[in-house]
C-alpha positions as protocol buffer text, in pm:
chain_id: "A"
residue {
  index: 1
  type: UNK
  ca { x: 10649 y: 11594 z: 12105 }
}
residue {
  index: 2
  type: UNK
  ca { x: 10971 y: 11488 z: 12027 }
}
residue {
  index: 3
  type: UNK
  ca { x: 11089 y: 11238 z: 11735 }
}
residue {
  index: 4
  type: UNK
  ca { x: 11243 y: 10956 z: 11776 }
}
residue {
  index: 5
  type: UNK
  ca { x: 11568 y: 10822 z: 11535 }
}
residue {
  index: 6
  type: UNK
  ca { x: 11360 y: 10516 z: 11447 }
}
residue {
  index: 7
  type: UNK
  ca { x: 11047 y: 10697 z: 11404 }
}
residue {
  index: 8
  type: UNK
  ca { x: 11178 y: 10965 z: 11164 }
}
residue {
  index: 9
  type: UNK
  ca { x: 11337 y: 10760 z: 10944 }
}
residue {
  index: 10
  type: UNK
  ca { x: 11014 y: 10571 z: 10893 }
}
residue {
  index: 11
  type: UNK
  ca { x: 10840 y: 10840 z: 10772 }
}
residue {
  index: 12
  type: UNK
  ca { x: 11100 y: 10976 z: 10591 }
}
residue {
  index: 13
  type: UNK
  ca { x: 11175 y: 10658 z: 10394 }
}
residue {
  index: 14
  type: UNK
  ca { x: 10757 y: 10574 z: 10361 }
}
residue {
  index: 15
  type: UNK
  ca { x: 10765 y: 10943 z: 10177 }
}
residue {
  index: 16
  type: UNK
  ca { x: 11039 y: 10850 z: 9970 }
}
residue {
  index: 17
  type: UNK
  ca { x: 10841 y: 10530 z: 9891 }
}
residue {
  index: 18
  type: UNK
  ca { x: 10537 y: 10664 z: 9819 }
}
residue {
  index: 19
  type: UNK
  ca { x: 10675 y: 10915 z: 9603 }
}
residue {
  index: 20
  type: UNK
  ca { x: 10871 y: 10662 z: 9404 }
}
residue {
  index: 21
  type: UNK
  ca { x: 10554 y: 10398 z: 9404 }
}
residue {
  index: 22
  type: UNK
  ca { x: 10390 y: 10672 z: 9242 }
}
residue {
  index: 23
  type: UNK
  ca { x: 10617 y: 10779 z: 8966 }
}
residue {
  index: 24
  type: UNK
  ca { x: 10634 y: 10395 z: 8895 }
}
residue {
  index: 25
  type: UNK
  ca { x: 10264 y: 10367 z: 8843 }
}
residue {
  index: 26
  type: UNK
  ca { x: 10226 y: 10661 z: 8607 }
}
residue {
  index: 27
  type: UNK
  ca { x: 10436 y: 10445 z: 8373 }
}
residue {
  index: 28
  type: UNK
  ca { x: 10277 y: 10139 z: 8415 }
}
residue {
  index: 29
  type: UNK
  ca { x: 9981 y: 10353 z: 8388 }
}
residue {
  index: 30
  type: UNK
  ca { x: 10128 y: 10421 z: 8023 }
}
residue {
  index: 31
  type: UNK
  ca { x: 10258 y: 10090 z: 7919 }
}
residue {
  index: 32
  type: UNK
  ca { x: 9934 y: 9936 z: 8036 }
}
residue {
  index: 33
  type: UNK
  ca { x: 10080 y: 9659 z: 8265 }
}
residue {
  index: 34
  type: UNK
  ca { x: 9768 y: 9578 z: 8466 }
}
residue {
  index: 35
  type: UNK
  ca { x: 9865 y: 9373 z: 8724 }
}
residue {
  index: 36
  type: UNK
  ca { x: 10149 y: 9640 z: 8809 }
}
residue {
  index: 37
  type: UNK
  ca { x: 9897 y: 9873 z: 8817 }
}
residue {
  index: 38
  type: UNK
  ca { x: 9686 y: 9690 z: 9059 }
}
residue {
  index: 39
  type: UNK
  ca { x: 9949 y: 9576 z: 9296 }
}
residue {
  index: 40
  type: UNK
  ca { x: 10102 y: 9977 z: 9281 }
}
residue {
  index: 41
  type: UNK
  ca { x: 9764 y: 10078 z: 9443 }
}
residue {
  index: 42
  type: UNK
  ca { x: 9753 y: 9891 z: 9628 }
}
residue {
  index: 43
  type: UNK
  ca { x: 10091 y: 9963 z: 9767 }
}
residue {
  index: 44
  type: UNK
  ca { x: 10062 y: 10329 z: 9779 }
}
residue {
  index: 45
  type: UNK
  ca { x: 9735 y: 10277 z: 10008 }
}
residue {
  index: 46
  type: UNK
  ca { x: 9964 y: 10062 z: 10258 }
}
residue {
  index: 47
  type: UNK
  ca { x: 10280 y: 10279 z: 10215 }
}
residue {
  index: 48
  type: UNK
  ca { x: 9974 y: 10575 z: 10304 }
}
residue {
  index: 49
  type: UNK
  ca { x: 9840 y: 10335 z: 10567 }
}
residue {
  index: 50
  type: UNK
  ca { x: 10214 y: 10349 z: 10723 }
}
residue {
  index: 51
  type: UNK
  ca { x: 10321 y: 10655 z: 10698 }
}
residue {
  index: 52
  type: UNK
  ca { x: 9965 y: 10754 z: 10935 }
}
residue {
  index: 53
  type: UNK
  ca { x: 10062 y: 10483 z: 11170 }
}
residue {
  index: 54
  type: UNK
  ca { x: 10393 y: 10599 z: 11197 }
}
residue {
  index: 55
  type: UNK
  ca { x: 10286 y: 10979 z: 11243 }
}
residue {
  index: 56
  type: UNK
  ca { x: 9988 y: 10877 z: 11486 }
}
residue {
  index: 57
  type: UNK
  ca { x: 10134 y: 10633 z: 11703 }
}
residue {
  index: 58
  type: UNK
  ca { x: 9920 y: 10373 z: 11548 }
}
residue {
  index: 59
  type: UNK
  ca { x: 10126 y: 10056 z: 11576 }
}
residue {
  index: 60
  type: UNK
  ca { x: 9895 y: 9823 z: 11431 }
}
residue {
  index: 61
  type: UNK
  ca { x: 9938 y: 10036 z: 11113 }
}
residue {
  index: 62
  type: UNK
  ca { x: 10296 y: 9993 z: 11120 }
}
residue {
  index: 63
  type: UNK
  ca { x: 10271 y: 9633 z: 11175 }
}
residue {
  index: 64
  type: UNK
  ca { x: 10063 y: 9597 z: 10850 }
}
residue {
  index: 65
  type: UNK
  ca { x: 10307 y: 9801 z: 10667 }
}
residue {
  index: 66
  type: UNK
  ca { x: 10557 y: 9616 z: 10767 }
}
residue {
  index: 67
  type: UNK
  ca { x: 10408 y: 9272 z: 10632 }
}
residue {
  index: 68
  type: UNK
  ca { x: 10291 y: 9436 z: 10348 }
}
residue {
  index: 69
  type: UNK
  ca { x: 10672 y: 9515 z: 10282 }
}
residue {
  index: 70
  type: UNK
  ca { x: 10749 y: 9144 z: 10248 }
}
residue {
  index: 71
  type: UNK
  ca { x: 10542 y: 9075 z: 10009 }
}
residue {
  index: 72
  type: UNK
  ca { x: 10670 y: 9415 z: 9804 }
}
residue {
  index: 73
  type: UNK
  ca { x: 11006 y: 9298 z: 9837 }
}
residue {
  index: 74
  type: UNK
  ca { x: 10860 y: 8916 z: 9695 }
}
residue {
  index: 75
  type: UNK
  ca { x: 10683 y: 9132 z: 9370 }
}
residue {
  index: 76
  type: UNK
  ca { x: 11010 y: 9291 z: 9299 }
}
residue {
  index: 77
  type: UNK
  ca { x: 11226 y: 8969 z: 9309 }
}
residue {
  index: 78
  type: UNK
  ca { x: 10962 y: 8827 z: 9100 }
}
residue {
  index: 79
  type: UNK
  ca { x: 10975 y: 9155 z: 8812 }
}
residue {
  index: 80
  type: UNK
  ca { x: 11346 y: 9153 z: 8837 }
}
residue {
  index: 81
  type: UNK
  ca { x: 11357 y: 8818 z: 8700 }
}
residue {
  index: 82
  type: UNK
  ca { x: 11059 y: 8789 z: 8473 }
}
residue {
  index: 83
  type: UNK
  ca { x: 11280 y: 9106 z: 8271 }
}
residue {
  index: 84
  type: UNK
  ca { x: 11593 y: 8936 z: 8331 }
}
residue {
  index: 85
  type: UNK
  ca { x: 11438 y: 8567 z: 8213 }
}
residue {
  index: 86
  type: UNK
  ca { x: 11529 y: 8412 z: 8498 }
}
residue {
  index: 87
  type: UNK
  ca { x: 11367 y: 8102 z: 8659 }
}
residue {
  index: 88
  type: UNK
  ca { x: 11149 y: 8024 z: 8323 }
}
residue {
  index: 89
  type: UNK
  ca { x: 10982 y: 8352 z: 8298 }
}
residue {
  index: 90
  type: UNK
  ca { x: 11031 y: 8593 z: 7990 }
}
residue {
  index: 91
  type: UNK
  ca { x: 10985 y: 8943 z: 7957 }
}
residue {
  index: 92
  type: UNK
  ca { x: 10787 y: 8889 z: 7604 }
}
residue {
  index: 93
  type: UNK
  ca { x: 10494 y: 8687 z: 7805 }
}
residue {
  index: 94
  type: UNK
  ca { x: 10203 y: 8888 z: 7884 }
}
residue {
  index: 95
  type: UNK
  ca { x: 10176 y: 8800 z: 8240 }
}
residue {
  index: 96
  type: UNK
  ca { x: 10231 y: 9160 z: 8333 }
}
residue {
  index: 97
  type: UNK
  ca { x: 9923 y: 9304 z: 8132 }
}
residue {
  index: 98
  type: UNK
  ca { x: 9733 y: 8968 z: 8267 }
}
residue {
  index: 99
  type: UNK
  ca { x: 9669 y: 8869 z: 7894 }
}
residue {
  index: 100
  type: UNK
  ca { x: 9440 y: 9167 z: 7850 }
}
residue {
  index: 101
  type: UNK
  ca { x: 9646 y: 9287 z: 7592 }
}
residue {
  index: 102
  type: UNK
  ca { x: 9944 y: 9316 z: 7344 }
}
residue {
  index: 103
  type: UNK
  ca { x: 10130 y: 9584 z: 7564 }
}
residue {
  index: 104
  type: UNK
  ca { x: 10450 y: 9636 z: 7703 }
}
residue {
  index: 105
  type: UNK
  ca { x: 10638 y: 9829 z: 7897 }
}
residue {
  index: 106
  type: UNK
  ca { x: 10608 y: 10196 z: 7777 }
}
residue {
  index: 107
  type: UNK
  ca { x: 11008 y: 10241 z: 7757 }
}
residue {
  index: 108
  type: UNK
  ca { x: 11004 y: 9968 z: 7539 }
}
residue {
  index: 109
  type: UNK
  ca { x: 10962 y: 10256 z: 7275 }
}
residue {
  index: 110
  type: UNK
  ca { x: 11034 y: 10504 z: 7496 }
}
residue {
  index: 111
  type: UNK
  ca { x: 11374 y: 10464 z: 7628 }
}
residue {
  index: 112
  type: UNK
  ca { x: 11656 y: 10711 z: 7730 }
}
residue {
  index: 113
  type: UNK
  ca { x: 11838 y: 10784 z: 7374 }
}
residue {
  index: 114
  type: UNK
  ca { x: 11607 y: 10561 z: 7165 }
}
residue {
  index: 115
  type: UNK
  ca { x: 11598 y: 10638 z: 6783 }
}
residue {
  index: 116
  type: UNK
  ca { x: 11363 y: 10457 z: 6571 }
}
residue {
  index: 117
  type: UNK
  ca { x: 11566 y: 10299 z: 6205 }
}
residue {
  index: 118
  type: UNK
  ca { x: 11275 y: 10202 z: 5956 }
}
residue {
  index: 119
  type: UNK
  ca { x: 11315 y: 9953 z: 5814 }
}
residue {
  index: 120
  type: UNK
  ca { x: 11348 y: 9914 z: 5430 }
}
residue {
  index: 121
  type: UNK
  ca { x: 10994 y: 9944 z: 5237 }
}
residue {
  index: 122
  type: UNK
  ca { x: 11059 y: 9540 z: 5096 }
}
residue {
  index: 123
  type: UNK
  ca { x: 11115 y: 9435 z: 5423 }
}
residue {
  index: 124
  type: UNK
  ca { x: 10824 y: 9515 z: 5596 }
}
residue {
  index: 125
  type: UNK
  ca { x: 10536 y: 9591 z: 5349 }
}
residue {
  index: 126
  type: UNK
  ca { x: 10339 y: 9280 z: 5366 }
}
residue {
  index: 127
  type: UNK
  ca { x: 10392 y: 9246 z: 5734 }
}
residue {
  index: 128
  type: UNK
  ca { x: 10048 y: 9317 z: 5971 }
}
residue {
  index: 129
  type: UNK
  ca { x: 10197 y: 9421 z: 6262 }
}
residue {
  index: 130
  type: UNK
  ca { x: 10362 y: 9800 z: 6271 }
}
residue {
  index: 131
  type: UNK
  ca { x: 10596 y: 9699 z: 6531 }
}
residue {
  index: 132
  type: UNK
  ca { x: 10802 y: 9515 z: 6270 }
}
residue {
  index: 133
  type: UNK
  ca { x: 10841 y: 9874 z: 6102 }
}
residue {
  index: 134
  type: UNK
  ca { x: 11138 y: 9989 z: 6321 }
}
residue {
  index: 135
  type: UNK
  ca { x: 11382 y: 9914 z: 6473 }
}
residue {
  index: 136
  type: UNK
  ca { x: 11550 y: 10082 z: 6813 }
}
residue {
  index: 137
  type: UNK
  ca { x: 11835 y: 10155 z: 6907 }
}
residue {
  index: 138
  type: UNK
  ca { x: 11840 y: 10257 z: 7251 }
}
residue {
  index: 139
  type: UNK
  ca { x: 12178 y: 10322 z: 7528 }
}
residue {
  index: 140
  type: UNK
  ca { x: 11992 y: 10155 z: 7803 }
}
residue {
  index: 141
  type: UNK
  ca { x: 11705 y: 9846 z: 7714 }
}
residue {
  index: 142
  type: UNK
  ca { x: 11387 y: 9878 z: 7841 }
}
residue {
  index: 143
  type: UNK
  ca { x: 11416 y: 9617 z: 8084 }
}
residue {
  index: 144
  type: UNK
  ca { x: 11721 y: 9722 z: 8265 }
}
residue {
  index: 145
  type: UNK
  ca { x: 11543 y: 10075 z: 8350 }
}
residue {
  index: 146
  type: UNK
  ca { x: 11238 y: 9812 z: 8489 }
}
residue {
  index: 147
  type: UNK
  ca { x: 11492 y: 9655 z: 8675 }
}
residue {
  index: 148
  type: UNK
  ca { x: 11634 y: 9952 z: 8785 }
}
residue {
  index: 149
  type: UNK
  ca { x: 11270 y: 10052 z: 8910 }
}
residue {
  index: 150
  type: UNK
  ca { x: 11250 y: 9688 z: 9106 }
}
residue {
  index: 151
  type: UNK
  ca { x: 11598 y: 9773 z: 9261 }
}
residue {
  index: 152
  type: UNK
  ca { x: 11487 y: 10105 z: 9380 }
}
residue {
  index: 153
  type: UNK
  ca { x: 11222 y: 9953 z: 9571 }
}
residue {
  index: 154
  type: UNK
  ca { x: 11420 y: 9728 z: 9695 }
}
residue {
  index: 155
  type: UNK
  ca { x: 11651 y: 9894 z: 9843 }
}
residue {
  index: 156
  type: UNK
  ca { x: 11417 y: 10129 z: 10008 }
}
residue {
  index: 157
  type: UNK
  ca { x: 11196 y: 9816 z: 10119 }
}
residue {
  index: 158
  type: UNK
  ca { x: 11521 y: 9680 z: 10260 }
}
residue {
  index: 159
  type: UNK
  ca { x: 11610 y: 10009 z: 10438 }
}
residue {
  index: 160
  type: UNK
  ca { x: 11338 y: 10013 z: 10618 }
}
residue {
  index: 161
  type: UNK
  ca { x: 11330 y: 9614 z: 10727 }
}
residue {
  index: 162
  type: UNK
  ca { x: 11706 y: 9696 z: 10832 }
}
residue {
  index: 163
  type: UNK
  ca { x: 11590 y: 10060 z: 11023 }
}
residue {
  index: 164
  type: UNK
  ca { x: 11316 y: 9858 z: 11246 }
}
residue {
  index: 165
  type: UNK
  ca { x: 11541 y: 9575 z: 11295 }
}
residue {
  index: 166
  type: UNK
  ca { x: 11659 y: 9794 z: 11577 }
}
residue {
  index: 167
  type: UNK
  ca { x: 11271 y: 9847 z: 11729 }
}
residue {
  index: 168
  type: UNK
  ca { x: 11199 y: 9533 z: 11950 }
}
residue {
  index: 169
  type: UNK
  ca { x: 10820 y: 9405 z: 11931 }
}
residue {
  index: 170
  type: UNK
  ca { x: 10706 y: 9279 z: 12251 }
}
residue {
  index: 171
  type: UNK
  ca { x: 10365 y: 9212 z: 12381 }
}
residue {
  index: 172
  type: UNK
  ca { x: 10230 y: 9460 z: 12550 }
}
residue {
  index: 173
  type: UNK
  ca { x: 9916 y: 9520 z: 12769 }
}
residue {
  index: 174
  type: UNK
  ca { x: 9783 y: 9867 z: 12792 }
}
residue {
  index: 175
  type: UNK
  ca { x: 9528 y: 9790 z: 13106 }
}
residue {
  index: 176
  type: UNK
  ca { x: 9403 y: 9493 z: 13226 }
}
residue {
  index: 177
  type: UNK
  ca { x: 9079 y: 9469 z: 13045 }
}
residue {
  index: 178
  type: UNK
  ca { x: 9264 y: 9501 z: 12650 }
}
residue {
  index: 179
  type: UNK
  ca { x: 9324 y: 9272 z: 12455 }
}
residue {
  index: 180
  type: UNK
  ca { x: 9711 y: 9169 z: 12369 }
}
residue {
  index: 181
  type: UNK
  ca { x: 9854 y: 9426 z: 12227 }
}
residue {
  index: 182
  type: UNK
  ca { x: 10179 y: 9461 z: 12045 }
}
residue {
  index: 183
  type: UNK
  ca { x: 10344 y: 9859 z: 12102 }
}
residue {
  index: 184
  type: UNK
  ca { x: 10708 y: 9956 z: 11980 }
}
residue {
  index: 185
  type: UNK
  ca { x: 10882 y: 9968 z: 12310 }
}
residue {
  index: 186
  type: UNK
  ca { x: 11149 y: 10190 z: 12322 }
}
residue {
  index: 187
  type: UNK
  ca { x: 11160 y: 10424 z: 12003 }
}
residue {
  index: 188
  type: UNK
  ca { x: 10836 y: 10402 z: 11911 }
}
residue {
  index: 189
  type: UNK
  ca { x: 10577 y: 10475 z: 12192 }
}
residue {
  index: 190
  type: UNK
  ca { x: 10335 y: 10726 z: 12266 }
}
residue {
  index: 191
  type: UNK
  ca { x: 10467 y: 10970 z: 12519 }
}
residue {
  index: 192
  type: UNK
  ca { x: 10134 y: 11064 z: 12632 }
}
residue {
  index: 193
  type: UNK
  ca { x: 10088 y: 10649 z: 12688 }
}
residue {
  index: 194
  type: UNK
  ca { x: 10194 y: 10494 z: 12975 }
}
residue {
  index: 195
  type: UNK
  ca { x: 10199 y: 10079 z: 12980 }
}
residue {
  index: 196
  type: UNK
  ca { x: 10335 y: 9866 z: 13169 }
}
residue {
  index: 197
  type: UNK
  ca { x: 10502 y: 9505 z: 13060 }
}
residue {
  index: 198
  type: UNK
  ca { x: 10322 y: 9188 z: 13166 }
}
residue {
  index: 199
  type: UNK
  ca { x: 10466 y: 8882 z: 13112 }
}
């Protein structure tokens, strides 16, 4: 059972994905950004979804990855420019924690070289909210490193649109009573599989 170029570097770049999807979520986990969360899932269940397809020969799989991929890319445009205000979105809405709550991205406070300044005691001691308290000072701002989380993605989401690019999908049937069926031809068939091409 050999593997083919294609093939491997599916796998190999759905592992990478779902290993990055994951350490993604366990800070949106922390910053409680529910609709992150939710769309994360379910992203790790389709990057999960693909990487069996791609293992088992199961094209259908593959094919729903691969869909579910445009829409990742979509989610990651769209959080690259709600932190970058683009488009009239702003990073200080709460459409991220879907208005549940009041929170934010967890390296908001917990950025690479943040150090808290308080403030002085006049300055904030009639003031109800504690996050008026400090002030940080941080070498990279919160929403660059989310950014930098979206571009991540993105490039492996636009890896592996550019790796099958190469894979032609044809239709394909496997006998003569199945139903239309659409099977990598080329790199990505069973070996064990023989079909033949009707047109």
């Amino acid at each position: 059972m050999g593997c083919c170029s294609a093939r491997c570097m599916l796998i190999l770049l759905c592992c990478l994905q779902l290993m990055t999807a994951l350490e993604r979520q366990v800070f949106d986990f922390l910053g409680y950004q529910w609709a992150p969360i939710m769309i994360n899932f379910f992203h790790i269940i389709v990057v999960i979804l693909g990487l069996f397809g791609a293992i088992q020969y199961r094209s259908r799989y593959v094919i729903m990855y691969l869909l579910w991929i445009l829409f990742w890319i979509g989610w990651n445009v769209f959080v690259s420019c709600l932190y970058l205000d683009l488009g009239g979105l702003t990073k200080d809405s709460d459409i991220l924690s879907l208005g549940v709550s009041s929170h934010r991205s967890w390296w908001k406070d917990n950025g690479p070289g943040c150090e808290h300044d308080d403030l002085p005691y006049a300055a904030w001691q009639n003031q109800q909210n504690p996050e008026l308290t400090t002030v940080m000072h941080c070498w990279l701002e919160y929403q660059y490193i989310e950014i930098l989380h979206s571009i991540v993605q993105l490039l492996i989401s636009v890896s592996l649109s550019l790796s099958n690019s190469g894979v032609t999908l044809v239709p394909v049937f496997t006998s003569e009573t199945e139903l239309l069926h659409i099977h990598f031809i080329g790199e990505f068939h069973h070996p064990s599989k023989p079909s033949q091409l009707l047109f």
